[in-house]
TORKOL-4160 file (C-alpha; in steps of 0.2 Angstrom, whole numbers, padded with zeros to 4 digits, m for minus):
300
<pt num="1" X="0000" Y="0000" Z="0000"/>
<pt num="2" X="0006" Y="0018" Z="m0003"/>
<pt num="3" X="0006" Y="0024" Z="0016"/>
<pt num="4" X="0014" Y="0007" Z="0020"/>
<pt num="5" X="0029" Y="0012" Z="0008"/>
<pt num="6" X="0027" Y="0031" Z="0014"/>
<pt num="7" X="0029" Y="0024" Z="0033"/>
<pt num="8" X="0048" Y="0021" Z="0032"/>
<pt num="9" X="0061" Y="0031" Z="0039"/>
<pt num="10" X="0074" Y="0038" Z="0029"/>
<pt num="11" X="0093" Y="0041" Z="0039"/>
<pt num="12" X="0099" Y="0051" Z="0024"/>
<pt num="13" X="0091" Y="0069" Z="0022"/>
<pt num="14" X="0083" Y="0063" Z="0007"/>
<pt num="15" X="0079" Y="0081" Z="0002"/>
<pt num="16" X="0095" Y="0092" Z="0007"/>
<pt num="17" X="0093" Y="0111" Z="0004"/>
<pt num="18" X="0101" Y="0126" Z="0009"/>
<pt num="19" X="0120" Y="0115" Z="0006"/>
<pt num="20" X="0126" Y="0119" Z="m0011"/>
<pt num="21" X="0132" Y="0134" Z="m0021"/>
<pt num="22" X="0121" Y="0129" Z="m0034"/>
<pt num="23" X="0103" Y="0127" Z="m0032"/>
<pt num="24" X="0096" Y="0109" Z="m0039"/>
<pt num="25" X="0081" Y="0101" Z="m0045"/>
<pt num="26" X="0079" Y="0086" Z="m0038"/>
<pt num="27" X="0063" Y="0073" Z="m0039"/>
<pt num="28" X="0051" Y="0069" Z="m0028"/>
<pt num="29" X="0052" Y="0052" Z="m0019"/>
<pt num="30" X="0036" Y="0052" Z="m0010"/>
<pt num="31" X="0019" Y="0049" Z="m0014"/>
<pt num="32" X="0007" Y="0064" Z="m0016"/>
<pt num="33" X="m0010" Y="0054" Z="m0014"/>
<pt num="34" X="m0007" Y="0043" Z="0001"/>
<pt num="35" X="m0025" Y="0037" Z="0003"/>
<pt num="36" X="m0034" Y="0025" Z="m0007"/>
<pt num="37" X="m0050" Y="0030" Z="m0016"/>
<pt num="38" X="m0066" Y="0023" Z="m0012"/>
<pt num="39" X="m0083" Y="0028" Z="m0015"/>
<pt num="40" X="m0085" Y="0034" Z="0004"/>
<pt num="41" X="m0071" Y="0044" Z="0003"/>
<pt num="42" X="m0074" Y="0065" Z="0005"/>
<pt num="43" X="m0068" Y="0068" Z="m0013"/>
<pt num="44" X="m0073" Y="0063" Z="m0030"/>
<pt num="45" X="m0061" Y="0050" Z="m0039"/>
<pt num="46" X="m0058" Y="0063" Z="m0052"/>
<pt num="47" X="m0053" Y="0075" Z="m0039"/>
<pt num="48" X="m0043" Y="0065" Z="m0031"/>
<pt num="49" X="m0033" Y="0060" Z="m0047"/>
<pt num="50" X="m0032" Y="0080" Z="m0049"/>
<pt num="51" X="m0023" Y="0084" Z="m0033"/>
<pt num="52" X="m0011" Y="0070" Z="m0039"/>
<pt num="53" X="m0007" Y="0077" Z="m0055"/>
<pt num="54" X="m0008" Y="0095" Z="m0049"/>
<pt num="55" X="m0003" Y="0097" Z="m0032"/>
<pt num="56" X="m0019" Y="0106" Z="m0028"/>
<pt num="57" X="m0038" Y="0106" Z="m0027"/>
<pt num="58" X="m0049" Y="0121" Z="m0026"/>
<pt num="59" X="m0069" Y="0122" Z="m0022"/>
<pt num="60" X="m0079" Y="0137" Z="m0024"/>
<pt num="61" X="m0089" Y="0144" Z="m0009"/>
<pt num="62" X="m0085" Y="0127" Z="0001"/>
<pt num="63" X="m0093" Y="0134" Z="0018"/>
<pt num="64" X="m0109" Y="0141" Z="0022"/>
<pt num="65" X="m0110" Y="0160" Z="0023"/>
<pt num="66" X="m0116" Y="0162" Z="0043"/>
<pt num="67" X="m0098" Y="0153" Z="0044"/>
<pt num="68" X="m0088" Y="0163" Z="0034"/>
<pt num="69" X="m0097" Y="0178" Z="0045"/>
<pt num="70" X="m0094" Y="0170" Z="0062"/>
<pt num="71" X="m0076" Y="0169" Z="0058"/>
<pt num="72" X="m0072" Y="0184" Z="0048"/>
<pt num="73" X="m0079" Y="0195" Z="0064"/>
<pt num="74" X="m0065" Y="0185" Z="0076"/>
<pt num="75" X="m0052" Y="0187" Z="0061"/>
<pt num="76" X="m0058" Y="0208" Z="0063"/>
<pt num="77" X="m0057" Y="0207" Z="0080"/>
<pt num="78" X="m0039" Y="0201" Z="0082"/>
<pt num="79" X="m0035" Y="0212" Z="0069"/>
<pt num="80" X="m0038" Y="0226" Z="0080"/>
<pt num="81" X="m0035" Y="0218" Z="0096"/>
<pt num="82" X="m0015" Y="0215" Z="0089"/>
<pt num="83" X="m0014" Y="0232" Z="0080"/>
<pt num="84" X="m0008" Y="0242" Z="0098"/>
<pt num="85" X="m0002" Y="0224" Z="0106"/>
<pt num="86" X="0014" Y="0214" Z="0104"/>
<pt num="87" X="0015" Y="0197" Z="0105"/>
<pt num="88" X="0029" Y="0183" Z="0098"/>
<pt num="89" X="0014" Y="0175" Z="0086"/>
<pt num="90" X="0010" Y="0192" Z="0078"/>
<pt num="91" X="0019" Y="0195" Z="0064"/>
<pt num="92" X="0020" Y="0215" Z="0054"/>
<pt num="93" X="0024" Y="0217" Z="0037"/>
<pt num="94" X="0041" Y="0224" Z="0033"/>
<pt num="95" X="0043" Y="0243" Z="0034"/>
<pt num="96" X="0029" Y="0245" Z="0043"/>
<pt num="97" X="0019" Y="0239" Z="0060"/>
<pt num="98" X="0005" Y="0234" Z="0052"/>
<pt num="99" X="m0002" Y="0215" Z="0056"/>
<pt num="100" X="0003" Y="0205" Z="0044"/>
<pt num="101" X="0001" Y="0185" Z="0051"/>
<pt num="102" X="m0005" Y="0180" Z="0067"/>
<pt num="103" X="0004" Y="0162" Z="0072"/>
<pt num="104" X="m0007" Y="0145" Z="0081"/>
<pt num="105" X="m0023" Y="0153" Z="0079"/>
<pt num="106" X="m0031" Y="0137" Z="0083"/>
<pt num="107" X="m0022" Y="0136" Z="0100"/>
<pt num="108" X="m0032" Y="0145" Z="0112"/>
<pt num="109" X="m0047" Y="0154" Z="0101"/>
<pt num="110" X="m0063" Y="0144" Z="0102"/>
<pt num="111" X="m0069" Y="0150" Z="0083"/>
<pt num="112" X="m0052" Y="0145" Z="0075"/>
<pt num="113" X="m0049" Y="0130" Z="0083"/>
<pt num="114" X="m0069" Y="0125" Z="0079"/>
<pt num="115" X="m0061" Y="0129" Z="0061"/>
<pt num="116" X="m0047" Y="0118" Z="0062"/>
<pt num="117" X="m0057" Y="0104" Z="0069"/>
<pt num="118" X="m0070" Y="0107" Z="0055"/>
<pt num="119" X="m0076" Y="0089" Z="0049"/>
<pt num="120" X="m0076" Y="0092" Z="0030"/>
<pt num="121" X="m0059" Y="0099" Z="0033"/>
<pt num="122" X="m0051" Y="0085" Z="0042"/>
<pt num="123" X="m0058" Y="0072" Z="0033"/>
<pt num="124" X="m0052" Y="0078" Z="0016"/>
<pt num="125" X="m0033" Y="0079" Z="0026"/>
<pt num="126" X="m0037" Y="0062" Z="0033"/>
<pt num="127" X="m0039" Y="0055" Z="0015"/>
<pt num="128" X="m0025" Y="0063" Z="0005"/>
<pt num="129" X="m0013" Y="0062" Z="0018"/>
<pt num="130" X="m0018" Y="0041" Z="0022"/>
<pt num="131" X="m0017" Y="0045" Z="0040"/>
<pt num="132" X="m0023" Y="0054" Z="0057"/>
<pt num="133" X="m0017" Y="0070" Z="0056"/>
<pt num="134" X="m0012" Y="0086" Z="0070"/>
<pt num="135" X="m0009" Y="0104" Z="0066"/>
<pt num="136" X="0010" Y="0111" Z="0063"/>
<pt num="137" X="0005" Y="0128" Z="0059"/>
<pt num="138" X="m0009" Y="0138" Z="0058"/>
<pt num="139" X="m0012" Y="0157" Z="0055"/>
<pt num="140" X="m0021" Y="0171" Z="0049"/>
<pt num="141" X="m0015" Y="0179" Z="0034"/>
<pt num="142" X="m0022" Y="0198" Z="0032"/>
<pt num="143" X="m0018" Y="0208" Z="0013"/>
<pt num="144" X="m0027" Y="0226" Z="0016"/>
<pt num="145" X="m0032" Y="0236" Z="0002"/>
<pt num="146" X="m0016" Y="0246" Z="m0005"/>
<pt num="147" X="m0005" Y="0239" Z="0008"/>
<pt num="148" X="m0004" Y="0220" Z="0008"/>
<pt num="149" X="0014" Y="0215" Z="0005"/>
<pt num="150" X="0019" Y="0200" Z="m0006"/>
<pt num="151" X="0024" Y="0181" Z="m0001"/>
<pt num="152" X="0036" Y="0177" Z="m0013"/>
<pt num="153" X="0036" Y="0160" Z="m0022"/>
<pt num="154" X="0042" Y="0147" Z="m0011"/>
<pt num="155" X="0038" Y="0128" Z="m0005"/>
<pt num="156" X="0033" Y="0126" Z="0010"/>
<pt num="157" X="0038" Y="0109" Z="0014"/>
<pt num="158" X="0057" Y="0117" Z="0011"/>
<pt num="159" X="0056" Y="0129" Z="0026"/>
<pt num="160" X="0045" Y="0116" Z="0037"/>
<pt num="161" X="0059" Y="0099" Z="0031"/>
<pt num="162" X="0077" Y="0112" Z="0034"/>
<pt num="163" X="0070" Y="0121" Z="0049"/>
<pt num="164" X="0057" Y="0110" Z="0059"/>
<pt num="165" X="0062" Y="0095" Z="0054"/>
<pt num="166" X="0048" Y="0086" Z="0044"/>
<pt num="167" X="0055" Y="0071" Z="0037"/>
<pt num="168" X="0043" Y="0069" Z="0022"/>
<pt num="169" X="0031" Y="0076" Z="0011"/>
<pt num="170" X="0018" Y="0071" Z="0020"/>
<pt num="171" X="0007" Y="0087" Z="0024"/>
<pt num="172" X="m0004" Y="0099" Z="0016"/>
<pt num="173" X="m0009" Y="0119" Z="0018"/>
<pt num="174" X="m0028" Y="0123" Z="0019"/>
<pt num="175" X="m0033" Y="0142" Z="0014"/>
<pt num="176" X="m0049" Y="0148" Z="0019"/>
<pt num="177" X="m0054" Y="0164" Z="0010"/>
<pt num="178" X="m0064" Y="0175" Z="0021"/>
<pt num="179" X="m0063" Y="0190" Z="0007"/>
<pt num="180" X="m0068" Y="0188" Z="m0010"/>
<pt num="181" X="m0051" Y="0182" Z="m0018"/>
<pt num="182" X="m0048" Y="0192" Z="m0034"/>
<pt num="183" X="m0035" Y="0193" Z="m0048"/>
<pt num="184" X="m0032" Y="0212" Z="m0041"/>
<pt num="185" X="m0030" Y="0210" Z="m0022"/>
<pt num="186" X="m0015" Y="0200" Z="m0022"/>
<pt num="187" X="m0021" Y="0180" Z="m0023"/>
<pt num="188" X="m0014" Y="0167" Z="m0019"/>
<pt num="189" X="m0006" Y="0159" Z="m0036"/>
<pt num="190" X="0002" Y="0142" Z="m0038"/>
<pt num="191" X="0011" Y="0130" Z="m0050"/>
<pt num="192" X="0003" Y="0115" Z="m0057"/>
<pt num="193" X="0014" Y="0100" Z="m0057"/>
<pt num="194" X="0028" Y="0111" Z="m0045"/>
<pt num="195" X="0024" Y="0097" Z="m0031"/>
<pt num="196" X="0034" Y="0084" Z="m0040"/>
<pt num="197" X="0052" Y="0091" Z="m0039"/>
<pt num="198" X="0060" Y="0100" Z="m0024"/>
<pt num="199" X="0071" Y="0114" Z="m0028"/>
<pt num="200" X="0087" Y="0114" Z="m0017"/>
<pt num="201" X="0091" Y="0133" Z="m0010"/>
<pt num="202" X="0107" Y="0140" Z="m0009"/>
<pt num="203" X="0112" Y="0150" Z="0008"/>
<pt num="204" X="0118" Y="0145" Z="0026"/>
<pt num="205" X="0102" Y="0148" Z="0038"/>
<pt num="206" X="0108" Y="0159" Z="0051"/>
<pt num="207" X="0103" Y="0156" Z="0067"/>
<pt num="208" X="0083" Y="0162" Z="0072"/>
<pt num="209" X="0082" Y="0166" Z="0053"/>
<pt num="210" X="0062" Y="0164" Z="0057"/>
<pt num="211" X="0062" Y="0181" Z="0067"/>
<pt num="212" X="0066" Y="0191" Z="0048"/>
<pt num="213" X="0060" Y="0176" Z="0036"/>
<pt num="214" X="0042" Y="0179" Z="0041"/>
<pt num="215" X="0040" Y="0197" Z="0038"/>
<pt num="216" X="0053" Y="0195" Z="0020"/>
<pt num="217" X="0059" Y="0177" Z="0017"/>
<pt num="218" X="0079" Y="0178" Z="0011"/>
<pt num="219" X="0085" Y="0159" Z="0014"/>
<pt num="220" X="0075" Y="0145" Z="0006"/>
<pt num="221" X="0069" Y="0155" Z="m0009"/>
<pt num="222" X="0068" Y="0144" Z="m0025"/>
<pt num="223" X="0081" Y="0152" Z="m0039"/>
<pt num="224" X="0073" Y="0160" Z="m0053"/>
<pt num="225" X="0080" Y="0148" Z="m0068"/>
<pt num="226" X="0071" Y="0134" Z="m0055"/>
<pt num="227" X="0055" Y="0145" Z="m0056"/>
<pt num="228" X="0055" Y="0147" Z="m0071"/>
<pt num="229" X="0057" Y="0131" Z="m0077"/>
<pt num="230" X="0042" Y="0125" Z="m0065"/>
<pt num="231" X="0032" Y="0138" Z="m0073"/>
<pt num="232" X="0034" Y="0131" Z="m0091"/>
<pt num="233" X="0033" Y="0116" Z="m0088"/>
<pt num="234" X="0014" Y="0117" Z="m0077"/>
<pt num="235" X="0010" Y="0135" Z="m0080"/>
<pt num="236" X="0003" Y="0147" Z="m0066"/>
<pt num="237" X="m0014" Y="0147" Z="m0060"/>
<pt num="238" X="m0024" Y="0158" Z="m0049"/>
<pt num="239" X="m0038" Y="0150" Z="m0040"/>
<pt num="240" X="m0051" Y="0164" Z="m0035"/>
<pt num="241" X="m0067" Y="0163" Z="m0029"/>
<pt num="242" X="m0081" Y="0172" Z="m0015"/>
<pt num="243" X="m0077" Y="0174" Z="0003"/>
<pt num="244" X="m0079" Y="0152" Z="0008"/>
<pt num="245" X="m0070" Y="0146" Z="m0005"/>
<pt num="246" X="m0056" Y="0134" Z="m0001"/>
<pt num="247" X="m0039" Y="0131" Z="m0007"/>
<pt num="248" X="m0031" Y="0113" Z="m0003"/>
<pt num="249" X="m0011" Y="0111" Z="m0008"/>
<pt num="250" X="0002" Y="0100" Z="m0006"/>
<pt num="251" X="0017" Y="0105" Z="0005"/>
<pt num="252" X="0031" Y="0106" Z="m0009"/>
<pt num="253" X="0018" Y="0116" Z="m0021"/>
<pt num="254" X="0028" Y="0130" Z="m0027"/>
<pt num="255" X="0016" Y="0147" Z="m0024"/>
<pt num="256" X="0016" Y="0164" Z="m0020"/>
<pt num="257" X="0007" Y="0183" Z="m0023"/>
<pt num="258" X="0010" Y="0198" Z="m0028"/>
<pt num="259" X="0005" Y="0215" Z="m0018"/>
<pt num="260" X="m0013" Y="0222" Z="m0015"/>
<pt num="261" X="m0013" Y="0242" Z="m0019"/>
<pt num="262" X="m0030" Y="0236" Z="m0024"/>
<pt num="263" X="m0044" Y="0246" Z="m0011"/>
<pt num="264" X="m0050" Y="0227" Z="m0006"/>
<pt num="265" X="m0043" Y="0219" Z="0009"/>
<pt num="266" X="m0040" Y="0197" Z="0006"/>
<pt num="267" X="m0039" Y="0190" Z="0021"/>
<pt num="268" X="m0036" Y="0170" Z="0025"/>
<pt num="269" X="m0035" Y="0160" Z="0036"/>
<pt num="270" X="m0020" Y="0144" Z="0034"/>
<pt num="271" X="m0020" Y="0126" Z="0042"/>
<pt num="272" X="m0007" Y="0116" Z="0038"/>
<pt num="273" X="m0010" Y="0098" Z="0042"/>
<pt num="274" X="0003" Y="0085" Z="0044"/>
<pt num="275" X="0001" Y="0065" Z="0047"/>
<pt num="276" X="0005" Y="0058" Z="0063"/>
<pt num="277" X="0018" Y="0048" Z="0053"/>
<pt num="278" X="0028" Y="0061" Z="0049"/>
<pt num="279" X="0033" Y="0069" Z="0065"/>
<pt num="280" X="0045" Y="0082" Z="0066"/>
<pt num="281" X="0064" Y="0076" Z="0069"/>
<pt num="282" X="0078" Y="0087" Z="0073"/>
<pt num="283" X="0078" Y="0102" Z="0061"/>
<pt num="284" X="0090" Y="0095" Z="0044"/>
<pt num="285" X="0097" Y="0113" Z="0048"/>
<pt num="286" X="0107" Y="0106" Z="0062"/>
<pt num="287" X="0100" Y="0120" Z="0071"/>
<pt num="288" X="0087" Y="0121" Z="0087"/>
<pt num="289" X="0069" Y="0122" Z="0083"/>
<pt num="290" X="0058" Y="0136" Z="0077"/>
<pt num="291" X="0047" Y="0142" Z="0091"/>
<pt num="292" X="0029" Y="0129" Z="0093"/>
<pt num="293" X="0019" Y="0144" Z="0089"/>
<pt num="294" X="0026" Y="0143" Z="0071"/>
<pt num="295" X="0030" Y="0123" Z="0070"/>
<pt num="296" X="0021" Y="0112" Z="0085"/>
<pt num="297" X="0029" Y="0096" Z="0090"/>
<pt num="298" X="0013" Y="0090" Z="0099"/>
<pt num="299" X="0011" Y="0077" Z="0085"/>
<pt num="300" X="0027" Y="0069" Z="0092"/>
């Protein structure tokens, strides 16, 4: 069976970034669809070969809109709340104090962590992951109108495997929209096909890299001859849709977005779920651990 394979522990860094002068392409040698489809299971079969082929699945106005309104209020409450306050999970955009990300949102607030715990959500993660699952990151992504910086393109599963530690590709990101995503307020874009070869960084991290990387990412950002080839060979899509629509992608899904000097705020909310077989190790950094609020080991 595929998770059977997926199960085994690998001694060698199987995917080493962040070494080399050069960056490399190297190829994927994990599965991308660890479940085995059924007729019960929470996707079609056809979406299911979907997100194999293309790293991603994307379904228009998924949640109800009282939910979407019930948890857009809590996302403009913290926004507020965090806009005079300091705190280590609250994250500003560079240049500026404005509230960029807000860190473990499904740790202590009762509307998010209802969210996380959603049971069309985690049985989708279930599936395509073959496995129970736990949270490594969640967090709140706010773009406001005409001053919502960019996320460069990058993999996640890079950042999570050389910094936390995750062994495998064995996790996926889940964005919520609770604005309407549009091609002018900076969406979310991704890479079709990008999942299936890891792009090896080049730079030394330095020590607490995560207190600079998550207001402007400098280490573990892909090459451009590496983007560009991705881009050729899948293209680039922008999945947009209404406030309730949700994004599903794999870990090593190359994506990014551009800027919002749009006047409409896009505002989402990220849970990234990882199987319990793939608990974090020591970082492949060599270095200690980034912070629980950012990467949680409770899985372990």
């Amino acid at each position: 069976m595929k998770a059977e394979q997926a199960n085994r522990r690998f001694a060698a860094d199987r995917y080493p970034s962040r070494e080399r002068g050069e960056p490399v392409l190297l190829d994927r040698t994990d599965p991308v669809l660890y479940g085995d489809w059924s007729p019960v299971s929470p996707i079609s079969q056809a979406q299911a070969n979907e997100y194999e082929k293309n790293g991603y699945l994307f379904f228009e106005q998924f949640f109800s809109p009282d939910e979407v309104a019930a948890w857009k209020s809590e996302l403009l409450r913290l926004q507020r709340y965090y806009r005079e306050r300091e705190a280590e999970p609250v994250i500003r955009e560079p240049g500026s104090d404005e509230v960029r990300s807000v860190f473990a949102v499904h740790d202590d607030n009762p509307v998010f962590k209802g969210l996380a715990e959603h049971k069309r959500l985690t049985s989708v993660a279930r599936f395509l992951l073959g496995s129970e699952t736990y949270i490594h990151q969640s967090r709140i992504n706010f773009k406001p109108g005409f001053s919502g910086k960019e996320f460069y393109w990058h993999s996640d599963f890079e950042t999570w495997h050389v910094e936390d530690g995750m062994p495998a590709m064995r996790a996926l990101s889940v964005s919520i929209a609770l604005e309407d995503n549009n091609p002018y307020n900076g969406p979310l874009m991704v890479m079709p096909g990008s999942h299936k070869k890891f792009v090896a960084c080049v730079g030394r991290t330095p020590e607490d890299h995560f207190k600079q990387s998550l207001r402007k990412q400098e280490y573990g950002v892909p090459d451009k001859d590496s983007l560009t080839w991705l881009a050729r060979e899948g293209g680039i899509d922008m999945p947009v849709g209404k406030a309730g629509s949700l994004l599903v992608f794999d870990c090593n899904l190359m994506h990014g977005s551009s800027s919002n000097i749009s006047p409409y705020p896009r505002s989402n909310v990220f849970i990234v779920y990882n199987s319990v077989e793939n608990r974090l190790v020591t970082p492949f950094s060599g270095q200690k651990p980034r912070p629980r609020y950012i990467a949680s080991r409770d899985g372990q």
